[in-house]
PDB file with SEQRES, HELIX, SHEET and CRYST1 records, atoms N, CA, C and O in Angstrom:
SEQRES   1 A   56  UNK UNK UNK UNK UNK UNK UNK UNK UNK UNK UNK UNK UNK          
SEQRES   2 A   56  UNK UNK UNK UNK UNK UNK UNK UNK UNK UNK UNK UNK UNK          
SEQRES   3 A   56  UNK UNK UNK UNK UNK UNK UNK UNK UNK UNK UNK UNK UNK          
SEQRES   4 A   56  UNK UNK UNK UNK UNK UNK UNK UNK UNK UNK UNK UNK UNK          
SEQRES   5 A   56  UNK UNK UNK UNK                                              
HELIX    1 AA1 UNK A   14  UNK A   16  5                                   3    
HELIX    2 AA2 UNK A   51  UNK A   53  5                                   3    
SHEET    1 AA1 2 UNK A  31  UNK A  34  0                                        
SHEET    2 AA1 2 UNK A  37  UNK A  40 -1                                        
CRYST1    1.000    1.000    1.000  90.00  90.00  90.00 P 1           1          
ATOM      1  N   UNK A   1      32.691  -1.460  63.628  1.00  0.00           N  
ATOM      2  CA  UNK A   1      31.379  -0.882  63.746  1.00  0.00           C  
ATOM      3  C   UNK A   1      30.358  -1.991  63.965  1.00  0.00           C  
ATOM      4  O   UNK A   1      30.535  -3.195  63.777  1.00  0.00           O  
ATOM      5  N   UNK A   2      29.079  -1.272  64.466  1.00  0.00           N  
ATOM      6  CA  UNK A   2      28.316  -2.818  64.945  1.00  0.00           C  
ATOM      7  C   UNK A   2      27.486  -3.046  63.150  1.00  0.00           C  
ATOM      8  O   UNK A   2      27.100  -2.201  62.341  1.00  0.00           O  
ATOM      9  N   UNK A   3      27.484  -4.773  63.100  1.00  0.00           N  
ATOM     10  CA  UNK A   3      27.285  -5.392  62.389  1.00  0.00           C  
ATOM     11  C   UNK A   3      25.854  -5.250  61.162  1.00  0.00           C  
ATOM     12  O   UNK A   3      25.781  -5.734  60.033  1.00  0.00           O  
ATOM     13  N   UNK A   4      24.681  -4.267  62.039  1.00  0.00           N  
ATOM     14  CA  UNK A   4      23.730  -4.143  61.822  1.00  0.00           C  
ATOM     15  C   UNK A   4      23.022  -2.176  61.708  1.00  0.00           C  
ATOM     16  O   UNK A   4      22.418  -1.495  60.880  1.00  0.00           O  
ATOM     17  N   UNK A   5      23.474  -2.034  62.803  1.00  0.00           N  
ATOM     18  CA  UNK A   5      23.214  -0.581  62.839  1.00  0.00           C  
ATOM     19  C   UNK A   5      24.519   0.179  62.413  1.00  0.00           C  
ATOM     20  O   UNK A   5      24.531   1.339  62.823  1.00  0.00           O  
ATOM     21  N   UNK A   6      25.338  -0.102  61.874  1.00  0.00           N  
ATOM     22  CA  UNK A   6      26.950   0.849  61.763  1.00  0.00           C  
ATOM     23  C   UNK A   6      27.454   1.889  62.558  1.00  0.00           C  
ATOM     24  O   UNK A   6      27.772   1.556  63.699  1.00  0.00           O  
ATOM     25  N   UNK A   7      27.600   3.015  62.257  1.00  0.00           N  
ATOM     26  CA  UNK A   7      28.474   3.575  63.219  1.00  0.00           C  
ATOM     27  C   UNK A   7      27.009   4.647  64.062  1.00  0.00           C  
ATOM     28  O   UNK A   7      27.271   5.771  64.490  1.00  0.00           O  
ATOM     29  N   UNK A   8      25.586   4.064  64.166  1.00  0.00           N  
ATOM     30  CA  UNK A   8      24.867   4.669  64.928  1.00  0.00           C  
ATOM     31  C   UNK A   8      25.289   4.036  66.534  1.00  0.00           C  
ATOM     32  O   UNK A   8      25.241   4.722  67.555  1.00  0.00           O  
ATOM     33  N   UNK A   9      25.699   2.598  66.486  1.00  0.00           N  
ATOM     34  CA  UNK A   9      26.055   2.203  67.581  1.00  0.00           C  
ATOM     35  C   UNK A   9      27.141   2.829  67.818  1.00  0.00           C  
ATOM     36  O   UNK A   9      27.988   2.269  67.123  1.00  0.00           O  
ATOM     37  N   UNK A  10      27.691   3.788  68.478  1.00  0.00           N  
ATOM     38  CA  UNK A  10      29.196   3.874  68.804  1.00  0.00           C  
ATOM     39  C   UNK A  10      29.943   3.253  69.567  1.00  0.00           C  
ATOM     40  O   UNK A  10      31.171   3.263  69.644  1.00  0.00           O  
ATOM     41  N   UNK A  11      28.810   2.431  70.422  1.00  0.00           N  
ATOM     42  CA  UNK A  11      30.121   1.502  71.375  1.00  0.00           C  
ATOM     43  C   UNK A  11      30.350   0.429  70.832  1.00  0.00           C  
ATOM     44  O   UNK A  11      31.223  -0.178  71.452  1.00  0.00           O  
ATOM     45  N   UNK A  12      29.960  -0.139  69.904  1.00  0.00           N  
ATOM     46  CA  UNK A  12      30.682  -0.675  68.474  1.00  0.00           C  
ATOM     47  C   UNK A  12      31.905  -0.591  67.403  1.00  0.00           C  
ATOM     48  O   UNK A  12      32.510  -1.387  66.684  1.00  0.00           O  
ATOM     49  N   UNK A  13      31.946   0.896  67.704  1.00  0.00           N  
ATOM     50  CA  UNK A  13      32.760   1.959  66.319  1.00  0.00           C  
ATOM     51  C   UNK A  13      34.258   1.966  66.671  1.00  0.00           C  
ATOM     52  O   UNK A  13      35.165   2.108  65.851  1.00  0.00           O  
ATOM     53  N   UNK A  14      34.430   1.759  68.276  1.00  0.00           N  
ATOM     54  CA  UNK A  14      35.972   1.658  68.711  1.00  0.00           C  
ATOM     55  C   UNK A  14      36.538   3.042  68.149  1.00  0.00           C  
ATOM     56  O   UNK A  14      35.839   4.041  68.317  1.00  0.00           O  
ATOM     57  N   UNK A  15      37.836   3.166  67.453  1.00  0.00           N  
ATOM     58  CA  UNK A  15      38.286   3.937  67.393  1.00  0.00           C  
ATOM     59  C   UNK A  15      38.211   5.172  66.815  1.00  0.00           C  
ATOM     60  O   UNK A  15      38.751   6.266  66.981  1.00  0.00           O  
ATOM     61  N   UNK A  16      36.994   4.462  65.739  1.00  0.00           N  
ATOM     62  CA  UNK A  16      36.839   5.123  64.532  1.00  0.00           C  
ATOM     63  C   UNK A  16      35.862   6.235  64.606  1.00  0.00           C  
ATOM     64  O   UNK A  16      35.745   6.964  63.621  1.00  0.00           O  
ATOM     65  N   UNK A  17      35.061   6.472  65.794  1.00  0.00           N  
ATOM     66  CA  UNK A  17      34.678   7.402  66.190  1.00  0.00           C  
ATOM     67  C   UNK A  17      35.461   8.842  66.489  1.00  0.00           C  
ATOM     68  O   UNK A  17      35.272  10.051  66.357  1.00  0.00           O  
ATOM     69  N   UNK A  18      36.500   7.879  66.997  1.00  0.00           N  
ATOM     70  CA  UNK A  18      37.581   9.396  68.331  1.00  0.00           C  
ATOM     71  C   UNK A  18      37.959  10.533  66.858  1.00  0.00           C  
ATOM     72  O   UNK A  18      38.134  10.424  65.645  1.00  0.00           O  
ATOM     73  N   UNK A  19      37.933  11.697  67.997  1.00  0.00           N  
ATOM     74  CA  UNK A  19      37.877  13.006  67.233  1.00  0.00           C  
ATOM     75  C   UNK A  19      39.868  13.109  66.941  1.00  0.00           C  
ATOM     76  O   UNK A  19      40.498  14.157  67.076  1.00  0.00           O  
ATOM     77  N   UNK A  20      40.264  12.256  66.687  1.00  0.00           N  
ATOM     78  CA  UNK A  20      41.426  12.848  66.296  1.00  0.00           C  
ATOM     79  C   UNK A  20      42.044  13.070  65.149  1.00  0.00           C  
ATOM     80  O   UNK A  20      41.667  12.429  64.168  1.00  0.00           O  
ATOM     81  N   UNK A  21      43.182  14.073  65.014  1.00  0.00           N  
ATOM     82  CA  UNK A  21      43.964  13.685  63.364  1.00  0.00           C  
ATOM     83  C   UNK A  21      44.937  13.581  63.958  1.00  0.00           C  
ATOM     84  O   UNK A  21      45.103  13.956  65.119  1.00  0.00           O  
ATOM     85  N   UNK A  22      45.973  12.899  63.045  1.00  0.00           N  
ATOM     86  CA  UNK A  22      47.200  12.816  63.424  1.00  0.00           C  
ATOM     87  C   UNK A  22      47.494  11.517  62.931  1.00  0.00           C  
ATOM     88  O   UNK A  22      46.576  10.782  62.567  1.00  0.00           O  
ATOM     89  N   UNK A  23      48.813  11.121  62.876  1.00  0.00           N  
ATOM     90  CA  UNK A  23      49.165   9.344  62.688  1.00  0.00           C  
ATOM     91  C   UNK A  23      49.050   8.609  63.783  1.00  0.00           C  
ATOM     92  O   UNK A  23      49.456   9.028  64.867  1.00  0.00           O  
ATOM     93  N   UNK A  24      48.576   7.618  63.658  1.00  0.00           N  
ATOM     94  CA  UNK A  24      48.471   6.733  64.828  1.00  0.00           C  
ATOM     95  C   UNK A  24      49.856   6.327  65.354  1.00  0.00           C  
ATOM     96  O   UNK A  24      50.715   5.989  64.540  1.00  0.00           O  
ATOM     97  N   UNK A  25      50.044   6.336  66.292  1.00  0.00           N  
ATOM     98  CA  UNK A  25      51.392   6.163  67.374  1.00  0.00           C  
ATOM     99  C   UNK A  25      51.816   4.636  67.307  1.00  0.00           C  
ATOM    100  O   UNK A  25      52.695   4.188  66.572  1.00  0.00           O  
ATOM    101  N   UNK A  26      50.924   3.807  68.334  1.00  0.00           N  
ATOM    102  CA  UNK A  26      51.257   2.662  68.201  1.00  0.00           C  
ATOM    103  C   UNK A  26      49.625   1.592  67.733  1.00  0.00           C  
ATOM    104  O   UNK A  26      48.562   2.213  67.705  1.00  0.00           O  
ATOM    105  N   UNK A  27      49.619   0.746  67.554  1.00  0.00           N  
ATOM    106  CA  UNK A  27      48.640  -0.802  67.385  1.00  0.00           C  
ATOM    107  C   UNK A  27      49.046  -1.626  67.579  1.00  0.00           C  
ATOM    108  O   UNK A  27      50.011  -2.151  67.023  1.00  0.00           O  
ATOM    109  N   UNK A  28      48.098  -2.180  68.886  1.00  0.00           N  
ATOM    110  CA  UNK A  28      48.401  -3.932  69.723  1.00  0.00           C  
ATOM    111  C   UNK A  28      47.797  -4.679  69.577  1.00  0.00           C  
ATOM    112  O   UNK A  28      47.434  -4.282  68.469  1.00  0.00           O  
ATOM    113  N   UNK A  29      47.042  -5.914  69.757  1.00  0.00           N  
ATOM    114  CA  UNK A  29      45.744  -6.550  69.401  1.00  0.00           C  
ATOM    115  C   UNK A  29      45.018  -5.837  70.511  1.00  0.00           C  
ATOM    116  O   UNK A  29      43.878  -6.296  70.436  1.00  0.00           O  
ATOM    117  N   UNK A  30      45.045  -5.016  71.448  1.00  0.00           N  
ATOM    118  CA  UNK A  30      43.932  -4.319  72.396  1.00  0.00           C  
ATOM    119  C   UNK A  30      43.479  -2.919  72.692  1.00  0.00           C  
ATOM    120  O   UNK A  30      42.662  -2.455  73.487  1.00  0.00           O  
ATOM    121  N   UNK A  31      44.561  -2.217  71.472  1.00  0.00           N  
ATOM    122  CA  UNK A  31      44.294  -0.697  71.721  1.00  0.00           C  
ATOM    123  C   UNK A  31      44.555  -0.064  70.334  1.00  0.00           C  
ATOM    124  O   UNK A  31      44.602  -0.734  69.302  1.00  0.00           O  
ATOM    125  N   UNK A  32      44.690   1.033  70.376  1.00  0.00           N  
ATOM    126  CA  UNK A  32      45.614   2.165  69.102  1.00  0.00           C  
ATOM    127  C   UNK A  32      45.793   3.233  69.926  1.00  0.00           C  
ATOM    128  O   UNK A  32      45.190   3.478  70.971  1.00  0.00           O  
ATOM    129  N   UNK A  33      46.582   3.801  69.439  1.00  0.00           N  
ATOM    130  CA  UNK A  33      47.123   4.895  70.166  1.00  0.00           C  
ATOM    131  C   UNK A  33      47.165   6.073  68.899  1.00  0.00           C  
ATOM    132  O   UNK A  33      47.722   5.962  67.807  1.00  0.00           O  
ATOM    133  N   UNK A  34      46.490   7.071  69.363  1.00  0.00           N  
ATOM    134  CA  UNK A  34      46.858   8.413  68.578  1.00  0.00           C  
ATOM    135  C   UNK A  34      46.998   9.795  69.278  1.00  0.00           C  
ATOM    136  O   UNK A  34      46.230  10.326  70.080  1.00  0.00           O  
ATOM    137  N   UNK A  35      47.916  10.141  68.882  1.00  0.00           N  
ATOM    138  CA  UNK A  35      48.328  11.618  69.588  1.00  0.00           C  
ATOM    139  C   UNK A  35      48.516  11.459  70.606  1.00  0.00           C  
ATOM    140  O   UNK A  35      49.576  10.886  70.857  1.00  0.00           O  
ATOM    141  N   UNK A  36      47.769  11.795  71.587  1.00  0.00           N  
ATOM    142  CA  UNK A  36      47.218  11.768  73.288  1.00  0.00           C  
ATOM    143  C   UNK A  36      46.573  10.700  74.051  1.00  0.00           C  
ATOM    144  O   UNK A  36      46.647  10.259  75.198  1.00  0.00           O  
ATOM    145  N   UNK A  37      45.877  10.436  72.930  1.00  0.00           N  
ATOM    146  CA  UNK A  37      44.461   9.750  73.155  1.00  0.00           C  
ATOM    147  C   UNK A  37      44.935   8.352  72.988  1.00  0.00           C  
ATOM    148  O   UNK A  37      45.909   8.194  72.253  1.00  0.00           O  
ATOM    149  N   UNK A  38      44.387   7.289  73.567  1.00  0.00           N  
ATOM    150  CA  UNK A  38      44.438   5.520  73.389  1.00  0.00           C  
ATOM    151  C   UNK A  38      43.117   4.766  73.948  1.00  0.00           C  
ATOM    152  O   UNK A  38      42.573   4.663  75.048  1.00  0.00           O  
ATOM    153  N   UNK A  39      42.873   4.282  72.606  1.00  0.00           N  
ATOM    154  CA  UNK A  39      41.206   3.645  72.433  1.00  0.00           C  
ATOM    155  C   UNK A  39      41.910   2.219  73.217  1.00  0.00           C  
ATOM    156  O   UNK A  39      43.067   1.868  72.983  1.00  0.00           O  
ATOM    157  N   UNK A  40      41.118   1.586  74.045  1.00  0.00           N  
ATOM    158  CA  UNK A  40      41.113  -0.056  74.548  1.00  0.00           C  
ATOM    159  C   UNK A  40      40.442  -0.536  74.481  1.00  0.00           C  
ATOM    160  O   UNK A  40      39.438   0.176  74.517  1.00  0.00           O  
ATOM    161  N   UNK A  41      40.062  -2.212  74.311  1.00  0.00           N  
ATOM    162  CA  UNK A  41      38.886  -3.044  73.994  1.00  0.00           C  
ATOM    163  C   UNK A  41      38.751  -2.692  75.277  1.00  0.00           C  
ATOM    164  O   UNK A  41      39.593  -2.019  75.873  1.00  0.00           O  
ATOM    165  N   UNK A  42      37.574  -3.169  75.839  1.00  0.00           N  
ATOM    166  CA  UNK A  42      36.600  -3.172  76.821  1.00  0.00           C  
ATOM    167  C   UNK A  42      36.357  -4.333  77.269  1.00  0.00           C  
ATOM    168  O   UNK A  42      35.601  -4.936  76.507  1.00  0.00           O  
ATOM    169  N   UNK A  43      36.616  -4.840  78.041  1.00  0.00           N  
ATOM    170  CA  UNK A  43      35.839  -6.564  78.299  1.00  0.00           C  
ATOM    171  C   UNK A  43      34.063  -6.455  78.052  1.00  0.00           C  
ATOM    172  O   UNK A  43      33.712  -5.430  78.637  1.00  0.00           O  
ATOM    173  N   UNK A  44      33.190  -6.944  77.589  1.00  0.00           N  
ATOM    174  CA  UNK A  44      32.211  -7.338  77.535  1.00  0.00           C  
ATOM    175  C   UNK A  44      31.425  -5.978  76.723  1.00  0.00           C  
ATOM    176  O   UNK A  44      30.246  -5.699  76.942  1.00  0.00           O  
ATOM    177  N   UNK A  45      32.148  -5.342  75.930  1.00  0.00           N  
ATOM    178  CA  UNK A  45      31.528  -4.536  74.993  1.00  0.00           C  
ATOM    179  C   UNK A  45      31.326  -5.264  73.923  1.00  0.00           C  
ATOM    180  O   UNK A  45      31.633  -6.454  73.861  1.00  0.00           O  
ATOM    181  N   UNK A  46      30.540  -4.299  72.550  1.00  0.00           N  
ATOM    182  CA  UNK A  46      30.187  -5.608  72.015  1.00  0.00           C  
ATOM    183  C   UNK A  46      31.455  -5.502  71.059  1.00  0.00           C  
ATOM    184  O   UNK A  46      32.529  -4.904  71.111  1.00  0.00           O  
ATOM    185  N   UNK A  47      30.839  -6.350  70.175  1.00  0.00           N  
ATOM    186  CA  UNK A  47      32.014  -6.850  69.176  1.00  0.00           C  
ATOM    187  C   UNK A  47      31.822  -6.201  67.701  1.00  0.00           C  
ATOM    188  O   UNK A  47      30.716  -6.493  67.248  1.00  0.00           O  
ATOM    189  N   UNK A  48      32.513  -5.492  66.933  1.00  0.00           N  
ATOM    190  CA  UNK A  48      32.309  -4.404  65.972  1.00  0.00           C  
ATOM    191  C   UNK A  48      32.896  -5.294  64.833  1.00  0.00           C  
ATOM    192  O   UNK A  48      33.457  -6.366  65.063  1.00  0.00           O  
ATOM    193  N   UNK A  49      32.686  -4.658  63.326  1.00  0.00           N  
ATOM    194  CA  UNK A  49      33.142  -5.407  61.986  1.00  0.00           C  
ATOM    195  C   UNK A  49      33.970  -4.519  61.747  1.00  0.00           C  
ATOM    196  O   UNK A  49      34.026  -3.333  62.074  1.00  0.00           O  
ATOM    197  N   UNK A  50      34.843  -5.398  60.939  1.00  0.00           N  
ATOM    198  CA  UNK A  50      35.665  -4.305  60.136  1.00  0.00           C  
ATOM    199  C   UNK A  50      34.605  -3.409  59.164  1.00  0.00           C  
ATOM    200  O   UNK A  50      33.706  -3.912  58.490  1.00  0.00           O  
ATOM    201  N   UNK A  51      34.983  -1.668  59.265  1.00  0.00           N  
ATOM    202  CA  UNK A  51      33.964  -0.873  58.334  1.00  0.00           C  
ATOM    203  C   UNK A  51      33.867  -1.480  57.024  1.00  0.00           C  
ATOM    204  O   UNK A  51      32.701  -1.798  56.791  1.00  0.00           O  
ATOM    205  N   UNK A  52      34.642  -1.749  56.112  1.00  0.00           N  
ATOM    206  CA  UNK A  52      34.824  -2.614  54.586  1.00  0.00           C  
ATOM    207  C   UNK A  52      33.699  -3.507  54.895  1.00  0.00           C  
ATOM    208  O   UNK A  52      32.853  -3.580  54.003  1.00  0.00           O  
ATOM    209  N   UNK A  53      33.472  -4.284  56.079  1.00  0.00           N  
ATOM    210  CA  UNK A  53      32.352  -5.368  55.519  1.00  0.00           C  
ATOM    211  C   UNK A  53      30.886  -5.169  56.240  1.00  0.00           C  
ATOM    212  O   UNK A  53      30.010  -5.977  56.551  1.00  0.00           O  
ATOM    213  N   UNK A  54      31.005  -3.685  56.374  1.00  0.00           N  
ATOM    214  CA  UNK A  54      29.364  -3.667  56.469  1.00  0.00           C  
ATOM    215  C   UNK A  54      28.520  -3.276  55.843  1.00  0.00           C  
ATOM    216  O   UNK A  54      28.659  -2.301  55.105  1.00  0.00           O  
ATOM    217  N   UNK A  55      27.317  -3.992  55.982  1.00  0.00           N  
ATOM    218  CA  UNK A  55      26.436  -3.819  54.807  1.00  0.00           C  
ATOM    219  C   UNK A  55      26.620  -5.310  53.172  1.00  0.00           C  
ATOM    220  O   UNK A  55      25.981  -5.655  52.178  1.00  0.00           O  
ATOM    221  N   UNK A  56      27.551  -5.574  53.691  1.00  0.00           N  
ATOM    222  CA  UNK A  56      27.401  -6.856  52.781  1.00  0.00           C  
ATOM    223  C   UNK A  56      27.009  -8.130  52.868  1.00  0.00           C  
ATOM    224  O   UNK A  56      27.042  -8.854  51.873  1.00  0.00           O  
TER     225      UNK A  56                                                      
END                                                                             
């Protein structure tokens, strides 16, 4: 999530936005995969925190 505004930025939020349930399929250092759906970094999007360290 972005560092400052949290998950109001969503092109920050990466995966953690996507509307899915289910177990995640696979995790690479560039994507996740769930169900159907597979989130990918973006070249030159920005760069998000892990949720645990925002706000501290």
């Amino acid at each position: 999530m972005h560092e400052t505004a949290g998950i109001v930025r969503v092109d920050a939020c990466g995966a953690l936005v996507l509307p899915i349930t289910g177990p995640v399929r696979a995790i690479t250092a560039t994507e996740i995969a769930f169900g159907h759906l597979t989130h990918r970094e973006k070249p030159g999007q920005p760069q998000g925190i892990p949720w645990w360290e925002f706000g501290r």
